[in-house]
N, C-alpha and C positions, 0 to 999 in steps of 0.2 A: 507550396509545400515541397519538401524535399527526403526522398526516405534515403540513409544508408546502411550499406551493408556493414553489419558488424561479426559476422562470423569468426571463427577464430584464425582461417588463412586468407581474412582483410585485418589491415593496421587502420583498429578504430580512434587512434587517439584524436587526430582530426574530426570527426564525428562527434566524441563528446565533450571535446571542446568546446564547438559548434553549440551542442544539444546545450552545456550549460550558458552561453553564452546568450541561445535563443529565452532559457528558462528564467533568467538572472533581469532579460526584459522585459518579465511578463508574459513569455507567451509560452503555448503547451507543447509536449513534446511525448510522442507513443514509443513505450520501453517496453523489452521484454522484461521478463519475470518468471521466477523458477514455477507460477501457478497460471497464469492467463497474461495476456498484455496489459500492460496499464498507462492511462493516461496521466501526464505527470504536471505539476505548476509548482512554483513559487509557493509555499505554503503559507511564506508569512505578505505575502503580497497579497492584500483583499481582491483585487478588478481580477486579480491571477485565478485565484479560487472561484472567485463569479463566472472566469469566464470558463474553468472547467467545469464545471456545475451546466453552465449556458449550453456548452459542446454535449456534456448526456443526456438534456432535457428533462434536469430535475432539479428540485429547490434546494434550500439551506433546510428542508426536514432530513434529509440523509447526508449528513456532515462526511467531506471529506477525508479519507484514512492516511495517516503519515509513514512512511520507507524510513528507514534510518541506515545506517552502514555501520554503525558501530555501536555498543554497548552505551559507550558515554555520551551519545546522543542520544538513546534512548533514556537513562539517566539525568539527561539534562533537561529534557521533556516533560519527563512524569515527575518529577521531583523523589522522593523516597516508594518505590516499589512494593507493592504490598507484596507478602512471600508466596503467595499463589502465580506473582506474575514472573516473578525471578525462575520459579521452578519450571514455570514452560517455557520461560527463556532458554533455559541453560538445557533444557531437554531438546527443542524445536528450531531453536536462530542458530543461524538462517535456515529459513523452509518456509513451511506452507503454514503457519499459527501466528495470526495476528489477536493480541490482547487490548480490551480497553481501559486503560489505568486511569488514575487520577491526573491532572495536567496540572503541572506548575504551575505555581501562581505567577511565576515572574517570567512564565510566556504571553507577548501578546501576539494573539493573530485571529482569524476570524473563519475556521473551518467547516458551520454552518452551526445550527442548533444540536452542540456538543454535552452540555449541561454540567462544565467545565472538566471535558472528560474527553480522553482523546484514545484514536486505534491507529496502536503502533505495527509495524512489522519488519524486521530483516530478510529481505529476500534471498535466496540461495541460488543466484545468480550473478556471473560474473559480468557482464555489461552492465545491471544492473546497480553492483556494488562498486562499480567503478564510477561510476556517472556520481552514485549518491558521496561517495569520497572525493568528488570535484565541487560539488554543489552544496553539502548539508543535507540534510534532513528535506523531503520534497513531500506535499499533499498527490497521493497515485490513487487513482481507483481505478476500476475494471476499465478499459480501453473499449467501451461498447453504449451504444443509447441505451438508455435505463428501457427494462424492459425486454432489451432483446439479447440475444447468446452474446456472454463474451466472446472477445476475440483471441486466438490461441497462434495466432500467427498475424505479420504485419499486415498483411492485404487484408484478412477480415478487419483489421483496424481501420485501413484504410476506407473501406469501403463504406465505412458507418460516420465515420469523424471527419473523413475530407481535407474540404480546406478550413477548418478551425481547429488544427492540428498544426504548426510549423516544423515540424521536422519529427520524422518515424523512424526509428532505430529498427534496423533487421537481425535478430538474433534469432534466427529461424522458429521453428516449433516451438511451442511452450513445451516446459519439459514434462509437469502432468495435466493442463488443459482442464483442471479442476482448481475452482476458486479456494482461497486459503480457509480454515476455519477461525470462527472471531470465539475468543471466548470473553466476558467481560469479570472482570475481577475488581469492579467497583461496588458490587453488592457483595453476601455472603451466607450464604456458599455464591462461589462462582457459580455463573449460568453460561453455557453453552447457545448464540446467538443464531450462529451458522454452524451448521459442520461441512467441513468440506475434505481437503485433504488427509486431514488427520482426523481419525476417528471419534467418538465420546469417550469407549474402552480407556483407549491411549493416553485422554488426558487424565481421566480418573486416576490411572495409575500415577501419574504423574505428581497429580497433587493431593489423592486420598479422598476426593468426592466421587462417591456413587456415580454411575453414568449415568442413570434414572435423575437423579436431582438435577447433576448438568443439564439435563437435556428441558427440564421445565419451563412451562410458557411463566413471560413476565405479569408479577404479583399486578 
């Protein structure tokens, strides 16, 4: 494995060249992110996804969540946006609010048991939005074994994921060390899955559901 520095007085390009050229193989690669590290694949490469799944030690019941870097990949994803998802888009991306929409039909890939439903996010990080505008759209989760504290800087990455990690990106501290919050906007009223960054409040306002309804266990 190989970590580099990408701070902003190192010249990362070499780095993510590298990083996409490791990802484009197949293999994974630990990136910062404006909320915790994350571990990143191939999303539309199945053995890619297995094997980041394989690296957290946990199955296809917690499907894979996708990074996008720009709008019209997320558009190209979800196919038509319900207007609950647009409006925490355009409030939230890039940041800490990852949404579950509906997945195109004319994606194919294999992000675990999704139930044709995918969690998008923009991250509000510059390493991060660089890499995802060399690469596409990438499958990223938390940078940590299921179960134990994300990791909020590379070394905790490293410490957890080792060597089934091929290259760890240094973009120092995470900048809030609190996972994003997922809201799903495939039922209706939206439901609030995680809260994390971003409050219940926040989103309510956002889209005109009560924080009490968001916040309810699944029917």
């Amino acid at each position: 494995m190989t970590t580099y520095n990408c701070l902003p007085d190192h010249n990362r390009t070499a780095a993510l060249t590298e990083a996409a050229a490791v990802l484009a193989a197949g293999k994974l690669v630990v990136m910062p992110t404006d909320t915790v590290y994350g571990i990143a694949c191939d999303a539309f490469n199945p053995a890619a996804v297995a094997a980041l799944l394989a690296a957290k030690h946990r199955g296809p019941d917690m499907p894979v969540p996708v990074l996008v870097g720009s709008w019209a990949a997320a558009e190209e994803l979800a196919g038509d946006l319900p207007e609950p998802a647009v409006a925490l888009m355009k409030a939230y991306w890039p940041g800490g609010l990852s949404v579950v929409v509906p997945q195109s039909s004319t994606v194919k890939w294999n992000l675990g048991e999704t139930s044709h439903s995918v969690m998008l996010r923009m991250p509000l990080n510059a390493v991060a939005l660089d890499l995802l505008r060399l690469t596409g759209p990438l499958g990223v989760s938390s940078a940590n074994i299921t179960a134990h504290a994300p990791a909020t800087d590379v070394t905790q990455a490293e410490q957890q994921l080792g060597e089934s990690v091929s290259i760890y990106l240094d973009g120092g501290p995470a900048d809030s060390g609190t996972a994003s919050t997922i809201v799903d906007v495939t039922c209706e009223p939206p439901r609030i899955i995680r809260e994390g960054t971003i409050t219940a409040e926040d989103v309510a306002r956002s889209i005109g559901t009560p924080a009490a309804v968001l916040r309810r266990e699944k029917a």
